[in-house]
N, C-alpha and C positions, 0 to 999 in steps of 0.2 A: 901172856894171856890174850892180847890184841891178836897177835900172830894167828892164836890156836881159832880164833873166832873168826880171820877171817878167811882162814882155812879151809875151816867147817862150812863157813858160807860158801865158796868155790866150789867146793866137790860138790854141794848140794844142789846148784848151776849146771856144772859139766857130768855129763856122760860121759861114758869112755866109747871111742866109735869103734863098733864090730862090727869088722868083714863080713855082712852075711847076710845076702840076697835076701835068701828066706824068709828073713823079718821084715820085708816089704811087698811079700810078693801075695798077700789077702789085700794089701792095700791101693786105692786109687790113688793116682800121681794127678795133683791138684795142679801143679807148677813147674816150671822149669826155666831157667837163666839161662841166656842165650849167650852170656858173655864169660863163665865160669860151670863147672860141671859141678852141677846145685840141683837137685831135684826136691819137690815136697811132697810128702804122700801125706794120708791120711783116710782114716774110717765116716763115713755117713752116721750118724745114729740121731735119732730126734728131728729130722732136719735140716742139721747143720755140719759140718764136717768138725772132727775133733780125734783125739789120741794119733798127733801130728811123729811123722818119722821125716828127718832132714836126709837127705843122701849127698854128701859132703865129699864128692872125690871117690868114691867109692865108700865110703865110710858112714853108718848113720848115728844117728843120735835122734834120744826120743825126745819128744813135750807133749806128754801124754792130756795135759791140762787145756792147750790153746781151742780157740774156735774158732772157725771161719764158718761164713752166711757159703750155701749153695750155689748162689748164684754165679752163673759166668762172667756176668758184668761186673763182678767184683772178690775174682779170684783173687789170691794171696798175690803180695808184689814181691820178686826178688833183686836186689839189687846189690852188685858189688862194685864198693869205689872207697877214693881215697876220701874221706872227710872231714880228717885228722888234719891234713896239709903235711903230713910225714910220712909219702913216699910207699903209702901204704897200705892197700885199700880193705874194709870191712865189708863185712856181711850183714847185711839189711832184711828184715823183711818183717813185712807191711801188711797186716789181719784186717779182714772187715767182719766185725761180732755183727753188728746190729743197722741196716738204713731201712729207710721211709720217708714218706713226707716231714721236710724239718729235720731229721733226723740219721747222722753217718756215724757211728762209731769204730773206732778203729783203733787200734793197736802197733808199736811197734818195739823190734825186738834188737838188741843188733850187737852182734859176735865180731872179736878180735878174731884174728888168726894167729896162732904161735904156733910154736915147733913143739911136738911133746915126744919124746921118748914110749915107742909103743913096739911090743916084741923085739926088741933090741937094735929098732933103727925109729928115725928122725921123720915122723909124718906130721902133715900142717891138721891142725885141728882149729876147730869153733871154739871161742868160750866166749859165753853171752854174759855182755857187761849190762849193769844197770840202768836205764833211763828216768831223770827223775820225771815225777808225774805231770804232765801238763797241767789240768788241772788244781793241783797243789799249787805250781808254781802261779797261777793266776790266783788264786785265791788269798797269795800271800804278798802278793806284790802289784795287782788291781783293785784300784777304788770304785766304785760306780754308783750313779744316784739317775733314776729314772722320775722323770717328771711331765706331766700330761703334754709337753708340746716339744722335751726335747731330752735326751741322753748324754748324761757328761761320765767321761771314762778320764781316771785318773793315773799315769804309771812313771812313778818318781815325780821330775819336774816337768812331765810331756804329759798335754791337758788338751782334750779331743772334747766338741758337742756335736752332735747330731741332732738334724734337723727332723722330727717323726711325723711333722702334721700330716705329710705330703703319704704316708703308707696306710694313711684314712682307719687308724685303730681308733676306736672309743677308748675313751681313759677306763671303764668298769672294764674293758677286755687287757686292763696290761696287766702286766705282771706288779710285784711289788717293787721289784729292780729286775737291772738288767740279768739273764740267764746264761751262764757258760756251762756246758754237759751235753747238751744233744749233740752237737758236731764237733766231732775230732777227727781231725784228720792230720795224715805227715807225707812229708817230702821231700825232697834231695832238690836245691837249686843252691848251684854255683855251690856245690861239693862240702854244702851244712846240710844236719839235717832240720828241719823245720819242724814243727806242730803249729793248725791251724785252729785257733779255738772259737765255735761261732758263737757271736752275743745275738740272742733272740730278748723279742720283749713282750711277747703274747704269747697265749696257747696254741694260736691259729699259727703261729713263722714269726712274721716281725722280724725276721734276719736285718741286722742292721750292719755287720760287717764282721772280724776276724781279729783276735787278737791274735799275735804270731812270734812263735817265741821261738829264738835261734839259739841251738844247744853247743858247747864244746864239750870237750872233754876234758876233767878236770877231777883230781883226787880219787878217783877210781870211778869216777860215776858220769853219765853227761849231764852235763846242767845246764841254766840257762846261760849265756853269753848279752843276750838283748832280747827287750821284748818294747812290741811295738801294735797298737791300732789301725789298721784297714779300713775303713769305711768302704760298706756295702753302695755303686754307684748306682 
């Protein structure tokens, strides 16, 4: 029964990539990898780009679901490397849904490559593994307590305070506690991937710094590996 579930889950992940121009050719190409033949297209509707087509080697695959913001300055990211440390490198790629003042949200997505059996020869294909949620993870494994003159962030036995006087908030302008949700952001250094989670303590910013969780790969899923405190200088 495991088996048939997570099956079911897989094909529900992977498309099957079709050879055929044609299914990309109403669409704008948002992005392209300079380092692997990776293109992104995608529809405008609402203002924001969405019903995303990968062009994978020739080959696409839809995500009819994803969003990206318009903006140039924060087109889609693509990135292929090893992050695994086996020899092997993945498929990345890096959505911006939502920024503003205080506020980045982003998204990331990121495909193995295997071999699959298609027309009766052997072509590399995407299949997008799961990431667990940043968010989640901080929620389950960060303590935090906000207090009129200073912030103490708790994660395992590693014990962080910040000093707030000095960002001139009134105690009636904070929050109840610290805030993690407006800024997500991710990244590739030294061949992990990252999530940068911002702890705000006002409605006005109050950014006081980054929690930052490093992902491996592990039971089918990446999860966290370490997480660790930033302070905003």
């Amino acid at each position: 029964m495991k088996k048939i579930i997570i099956l079911i889950f897989a094909i529900s992940l992977f498309a099957v990539l079709i050879k055929a121009k044609a299914m990309i050719n109403e669409y704008d190409e948002i992005a392209k990898s300079d380092k692997v033949d990776v293109s992104l297209y995608a529809k405008k509707m609402n203002g924001v780009y969405t019903n995303f087509k990968i062009n994978f080697q020739g080959g696409v695959l839809s995500r009819p679901y994803w969003i990206n913001t318009t903006s140039p300055t924060w087109s889609p990211q693509i990135i292929y490397e090893d992050i695994n440390k086996d020899g092997k490198n993945v498929l990345i790629i890096i959505l911006t849904k939502g920024y503003g003042t205080g506020i980045l949200e982003r998204e990331v997505h990121v495909f193995h490559i295997q071999n699959q059996l298609l027309n009766k020869k052997f072509v590399e294909v995407p299949v997008e593994v799961l990431v667990d949620d940043p968010i989640a993870i901080v929620l389950k494994n960060v303590k935090t307590e906000l207090l009129p003159n200073k912030a103490n962030i708790s994660i395992g036995d590693k014990k962080y305070t910040i000093d707030i006087k000095s960002l001139g908030i009134k105690p009636e302008h904070l929050f109840a506690d610290i805030y993690f949700g407006n800024i997500i952001n991710f990244e590739i250094k030294d061949n992990q991937l990252i999530a940068k989670i911002g702890g705000q303590i006002s409605p006005a910013g109050g950014y006081i710094g980054d929690i930052l969780i490093t992902y491996m790969f592990k039971d089918n899923i990446y999860q966290a590996k370490s997480i660790e405190f930033e302070p905003h200088e």
